[in-house]
C-alpha positions as CSV (number, residue, x, y, z in Angstrom):
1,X,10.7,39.1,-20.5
2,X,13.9,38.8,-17.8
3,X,14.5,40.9,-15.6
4,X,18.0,42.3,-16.8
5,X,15.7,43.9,-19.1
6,X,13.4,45.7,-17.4
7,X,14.0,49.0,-15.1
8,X,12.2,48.7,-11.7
9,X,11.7,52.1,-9.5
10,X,13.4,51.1,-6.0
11,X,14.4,55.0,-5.0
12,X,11.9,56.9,-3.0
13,X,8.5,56.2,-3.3
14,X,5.7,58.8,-4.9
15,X,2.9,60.0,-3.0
16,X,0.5,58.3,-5.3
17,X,2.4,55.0,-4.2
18,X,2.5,55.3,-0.5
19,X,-1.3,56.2,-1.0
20,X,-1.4,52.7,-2.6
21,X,0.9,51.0,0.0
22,X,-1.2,52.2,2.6
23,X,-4.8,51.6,1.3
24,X,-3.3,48.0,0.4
25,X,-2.2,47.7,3.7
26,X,-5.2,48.8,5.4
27,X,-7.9,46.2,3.1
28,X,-4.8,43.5,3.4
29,X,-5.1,43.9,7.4
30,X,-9.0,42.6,7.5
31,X,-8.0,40.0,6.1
32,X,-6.8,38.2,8.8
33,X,-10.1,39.1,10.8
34,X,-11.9,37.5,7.6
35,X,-9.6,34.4,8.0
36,X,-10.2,33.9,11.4
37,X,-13.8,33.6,11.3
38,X,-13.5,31.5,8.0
39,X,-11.2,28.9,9.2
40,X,-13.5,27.9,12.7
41,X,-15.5,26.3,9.8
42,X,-13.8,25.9,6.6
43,X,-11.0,23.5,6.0
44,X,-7.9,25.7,5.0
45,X,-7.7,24.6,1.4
46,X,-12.0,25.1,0.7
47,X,-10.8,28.2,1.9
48,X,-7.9,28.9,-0.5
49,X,-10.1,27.6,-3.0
50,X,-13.2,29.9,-2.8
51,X,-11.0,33.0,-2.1
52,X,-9.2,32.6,-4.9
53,X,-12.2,31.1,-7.4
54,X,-14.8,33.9,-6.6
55,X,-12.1,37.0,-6.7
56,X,-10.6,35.3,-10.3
57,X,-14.4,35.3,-11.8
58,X,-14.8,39.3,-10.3
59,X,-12.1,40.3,-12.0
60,X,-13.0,38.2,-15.0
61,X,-16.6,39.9,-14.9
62,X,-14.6,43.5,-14.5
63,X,-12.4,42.7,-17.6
64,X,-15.5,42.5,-19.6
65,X,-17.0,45.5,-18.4
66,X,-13.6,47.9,-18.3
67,X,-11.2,46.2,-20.2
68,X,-8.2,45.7,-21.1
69,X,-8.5,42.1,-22.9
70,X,-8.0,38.6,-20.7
71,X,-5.9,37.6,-24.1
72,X,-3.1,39.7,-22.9
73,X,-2.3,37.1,-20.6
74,X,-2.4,34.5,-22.9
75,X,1.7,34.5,-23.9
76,X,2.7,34.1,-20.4
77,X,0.7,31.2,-19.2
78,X,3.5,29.7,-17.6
79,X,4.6,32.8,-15.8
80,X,0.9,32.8,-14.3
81,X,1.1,29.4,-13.2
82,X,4.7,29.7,-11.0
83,X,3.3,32.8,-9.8
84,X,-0.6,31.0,-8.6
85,X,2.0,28.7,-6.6
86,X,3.9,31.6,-5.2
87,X,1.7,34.1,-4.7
88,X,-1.2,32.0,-4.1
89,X,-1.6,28.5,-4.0
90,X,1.4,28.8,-1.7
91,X,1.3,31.4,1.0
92,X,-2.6,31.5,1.4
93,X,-2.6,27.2,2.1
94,X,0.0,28.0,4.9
95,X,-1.6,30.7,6.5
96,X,-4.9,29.5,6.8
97,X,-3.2,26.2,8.4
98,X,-1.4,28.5,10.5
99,X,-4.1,30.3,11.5
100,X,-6.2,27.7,12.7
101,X,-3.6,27.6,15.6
102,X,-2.2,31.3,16.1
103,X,-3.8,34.2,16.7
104,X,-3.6,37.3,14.2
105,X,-1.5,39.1,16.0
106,X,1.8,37.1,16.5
107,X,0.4,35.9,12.8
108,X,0.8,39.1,11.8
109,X,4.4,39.6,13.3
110,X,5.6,36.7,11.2
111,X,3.8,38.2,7.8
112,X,5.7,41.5,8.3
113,X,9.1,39.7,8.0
114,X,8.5,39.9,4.2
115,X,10.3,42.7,3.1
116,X,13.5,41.1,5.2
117,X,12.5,38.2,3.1
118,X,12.4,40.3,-0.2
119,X,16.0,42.1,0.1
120,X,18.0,39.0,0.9
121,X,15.8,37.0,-2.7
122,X,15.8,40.2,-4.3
123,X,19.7,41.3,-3.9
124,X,20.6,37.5,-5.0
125,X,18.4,37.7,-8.0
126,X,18.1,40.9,-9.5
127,X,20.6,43.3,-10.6
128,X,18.8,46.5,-9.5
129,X,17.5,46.1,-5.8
130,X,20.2,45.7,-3.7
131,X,20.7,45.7,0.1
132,X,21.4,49.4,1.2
133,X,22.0,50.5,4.6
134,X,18.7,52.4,5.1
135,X,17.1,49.4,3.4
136,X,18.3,46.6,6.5
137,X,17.5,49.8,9.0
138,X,14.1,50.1,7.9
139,X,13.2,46.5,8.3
140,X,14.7,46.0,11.5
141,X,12.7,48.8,13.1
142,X,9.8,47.7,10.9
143,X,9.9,44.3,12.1
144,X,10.6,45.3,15.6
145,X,7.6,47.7,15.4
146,X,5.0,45.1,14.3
147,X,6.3,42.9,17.4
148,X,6.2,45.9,19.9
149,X,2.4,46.6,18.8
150,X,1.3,43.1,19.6
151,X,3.0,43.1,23.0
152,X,2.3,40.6,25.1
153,X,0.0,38.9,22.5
154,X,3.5,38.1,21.1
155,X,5.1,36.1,23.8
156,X,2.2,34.3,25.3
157,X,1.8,32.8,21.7
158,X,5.4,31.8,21.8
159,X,4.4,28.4,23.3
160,X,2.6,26.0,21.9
161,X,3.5,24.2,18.4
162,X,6.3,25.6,16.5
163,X,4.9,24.1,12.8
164,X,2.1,27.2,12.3
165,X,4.9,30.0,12.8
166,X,6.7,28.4,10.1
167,X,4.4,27.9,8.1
168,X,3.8,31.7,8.5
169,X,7.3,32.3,7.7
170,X,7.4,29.6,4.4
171,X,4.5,31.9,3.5
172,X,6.5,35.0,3.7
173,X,9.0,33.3,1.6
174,X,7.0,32.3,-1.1
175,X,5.6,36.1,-1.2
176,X,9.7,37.4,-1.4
177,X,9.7,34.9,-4.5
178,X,6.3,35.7,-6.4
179,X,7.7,39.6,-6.2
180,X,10.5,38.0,-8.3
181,X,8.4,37.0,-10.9
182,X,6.2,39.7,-11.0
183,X,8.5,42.0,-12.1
184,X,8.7,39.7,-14.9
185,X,5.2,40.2,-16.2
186,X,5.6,44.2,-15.7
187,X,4.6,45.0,-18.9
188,X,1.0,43.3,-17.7
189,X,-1.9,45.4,-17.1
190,X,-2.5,44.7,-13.5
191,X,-6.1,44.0,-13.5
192,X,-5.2,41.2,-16.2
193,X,-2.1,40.3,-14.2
194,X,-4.1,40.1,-10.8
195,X,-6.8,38.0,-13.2
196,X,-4.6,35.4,-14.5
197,X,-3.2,35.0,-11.2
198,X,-5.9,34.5,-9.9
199,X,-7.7,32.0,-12.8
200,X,-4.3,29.9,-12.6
201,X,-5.1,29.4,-8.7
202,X,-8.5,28.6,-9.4
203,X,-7.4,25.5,-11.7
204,X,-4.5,24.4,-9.2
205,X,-7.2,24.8,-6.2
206,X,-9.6,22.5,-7.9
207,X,-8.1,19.0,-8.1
208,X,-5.7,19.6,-4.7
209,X,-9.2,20.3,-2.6
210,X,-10.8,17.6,-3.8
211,X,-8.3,15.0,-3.4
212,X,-7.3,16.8,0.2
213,X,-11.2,17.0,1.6
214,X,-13.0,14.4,-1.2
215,X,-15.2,16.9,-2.2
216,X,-17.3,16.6,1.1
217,X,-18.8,19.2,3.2
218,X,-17.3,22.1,0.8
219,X,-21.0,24.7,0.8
220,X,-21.7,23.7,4.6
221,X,-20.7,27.1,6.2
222,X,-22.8,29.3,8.1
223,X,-24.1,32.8,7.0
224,X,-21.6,35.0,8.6
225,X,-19.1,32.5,7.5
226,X,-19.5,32.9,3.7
227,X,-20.3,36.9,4.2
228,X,-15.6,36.5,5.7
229,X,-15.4,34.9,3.0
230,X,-16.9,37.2,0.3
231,X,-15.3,39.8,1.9
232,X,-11.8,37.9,1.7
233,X,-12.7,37.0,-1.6
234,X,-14.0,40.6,-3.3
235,X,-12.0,43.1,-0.9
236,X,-9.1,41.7,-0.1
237,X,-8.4,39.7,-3.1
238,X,-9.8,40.4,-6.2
239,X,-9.4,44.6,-5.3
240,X,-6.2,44.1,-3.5
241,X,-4.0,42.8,-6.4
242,X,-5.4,45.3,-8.6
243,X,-3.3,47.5,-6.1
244,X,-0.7,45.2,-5.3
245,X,0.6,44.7,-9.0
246,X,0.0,48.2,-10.0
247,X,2.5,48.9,-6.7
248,X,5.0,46.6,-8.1
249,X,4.9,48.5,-11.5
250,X,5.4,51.6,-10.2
251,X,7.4,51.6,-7.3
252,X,9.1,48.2,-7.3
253,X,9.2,44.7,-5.6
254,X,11.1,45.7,-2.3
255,X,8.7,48.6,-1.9
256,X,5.8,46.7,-3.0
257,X,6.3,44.5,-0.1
258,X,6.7,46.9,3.1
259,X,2.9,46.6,3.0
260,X,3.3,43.7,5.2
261,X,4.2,45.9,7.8
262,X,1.1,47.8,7.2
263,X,-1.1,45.3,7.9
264,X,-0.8,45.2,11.8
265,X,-1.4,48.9,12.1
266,X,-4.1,48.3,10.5
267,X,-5.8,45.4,12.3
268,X,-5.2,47.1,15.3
269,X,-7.3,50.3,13.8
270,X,-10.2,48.1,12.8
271,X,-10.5,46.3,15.6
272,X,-10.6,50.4,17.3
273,X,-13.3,51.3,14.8
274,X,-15.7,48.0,15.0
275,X,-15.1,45.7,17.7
276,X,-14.6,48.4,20.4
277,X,-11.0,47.3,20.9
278,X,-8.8,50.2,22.4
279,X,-5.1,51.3,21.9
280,X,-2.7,51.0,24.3
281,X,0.4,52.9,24.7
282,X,2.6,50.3,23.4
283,X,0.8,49.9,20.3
284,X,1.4,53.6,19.9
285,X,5.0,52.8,20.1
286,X,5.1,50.0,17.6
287,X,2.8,52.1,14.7
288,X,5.8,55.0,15.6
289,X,9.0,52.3,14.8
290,X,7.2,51.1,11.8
291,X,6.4,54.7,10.7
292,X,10.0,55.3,11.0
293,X,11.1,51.8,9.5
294,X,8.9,53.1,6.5
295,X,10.9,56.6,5.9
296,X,14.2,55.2,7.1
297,X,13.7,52.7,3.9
298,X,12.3,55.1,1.8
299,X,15.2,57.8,1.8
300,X,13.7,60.5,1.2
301,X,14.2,62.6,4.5
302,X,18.1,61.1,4.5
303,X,19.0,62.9,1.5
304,X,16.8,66.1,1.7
305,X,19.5,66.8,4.8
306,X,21.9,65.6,3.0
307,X,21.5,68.0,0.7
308,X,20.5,70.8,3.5
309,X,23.6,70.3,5.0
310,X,25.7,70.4,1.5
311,X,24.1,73.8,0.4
312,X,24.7,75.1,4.5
């Protein structure tokens, strides 16, 4: 299906979708917490690999218990594959690598640049999500917020090699182009879309880690190791794109992907909750410029006094 023929919500969100964006954004922020513990022991690719092969055979295991049918995703096989690589193969490879050299929090500085990422593919490629004014706002307080919450975590990991923070930025890329083709496969259940995704990884995964590690090594983790990386796996993959695709359905791709700036917030609060971490006033700042980002993009409030003002 292309894309001139679809309709894609882009005005402001529902509440059923920011409760989406924001549970997605809070499972997408342990993430990085599972990665980092993964990666002290797992070669980047095993890692890619088992993520993506044990949450494709959950969902497989859900299809046969709730439905709808696997063969739905049959007539788009190719579709699937482009968007493994994007969404995928991609992104997950490169911030694994990354993250064997950056911390999570300036790596999460760099993930929240895809929405910018989004609006510049999305307003060359589609013909309904264009660059608005609130839109390029929105970001650029989003952005700026997600760099004010890591504080000096930010700057002191601006030394060091520059290849990991791009290959945090190649994976915010490939994320802006795997929103393209999602909206392609809207019609898609999103448990069969998050599924095929997911299978198609699995097959691309297989040969690539061999060949990359020769096949040593791969079930040598510890304990606490392969419990990061069930929890990768199950949590924030295999339940995650459930939400994620059933987000771009409903409220769009440029929407769909201001959960990037969710996801420090977040690792900030669970690092509160479980590791004892606490909040400092500055982070307080940051969660308040993304807040804002997040309505300023959203529109809502803009044209409720927009229309105050009319009626007065």
């Amino acid at each position: 299906m292309s894309t001139t023929t679809q309709t894609v919500q882009t005005g402001p969100m529902s509440l059923k979708d920011w409760g989406q964006l924001l549970l997605l954004g809070a499972i997408w922020g342990g993430s990085f917490f599972f990665a980092r513990i993964a990666v002290a022991e797992m070669h980047p690719l095993v890692l890619v690999l088992f993520r993506v092969a044990i949450a494709a055979a959950a969902l497989h295991i859900y299809l046969l218990i709730r439905g709808p049918s696997f063969k739905l995703a049959l007539p788009h096989i190719g579709l699937f594959f482009l968007l493994a690589l994007t969404n995928n193969v991609i992104p997950f490879s490169l911030i694994f690598a990354g993250q064997t050299e950056l911390g999570a929090g300036i790596a999460s500085v760099l993930n929240a640049t895809t929405p910018f990422w989004t609006l510049i593919v999305a307003n060359a490629m589609t013909a309904d999500e264009k660059l608005s004014w609130n839109k390029l706002a929105g970001i650029g307080l989003g952005i700026a917020g997600t760099a004010v919450m890591v504080g000096p975590g930010a700057f002191a990991g601006l030394g060091g090699p520059v290849w990991p923070k791009f290959a945090l930025i190649g994976a915010s890329l490939s994320y802006a182009f795997a929103l393209m083709v999602a909206r392609k496969l809207k019609g898609v259940p999103p448990p069969v879309l998050a599924t095929g995704q997911l299978t198609a990884s699995t097959i691309i995964m297989i040969p690539v880690t061999l060949l990359a590690t020769g096949g040593t090594g791969l079930f040598s983790a510890s304990i606490p190791v392969w419990a990061a990386v069930f929890g990768l796996a199950l949590l924030s993959t295999a339940f995650a794109y459930i939400l994620y695709f059933n987000l771009v359905a409903s409220a769009g791709a440029t929407n769909a992907s201001l959960v990037t700036l969710i996801v420090p917030v977040s690792a900030i609060l669970l690092g509160i909750a479980f590791l004892g971490e606490h909040i400092e006033t500055f982070e307080l700042f940051g969660m308040l410029l993304i807040g804002l980002g997040l309505v300023t993009i959203d529109g809502r409030l803009f044209v409720r006094r927009r229309e105050t003002v009319f009626k007065s």
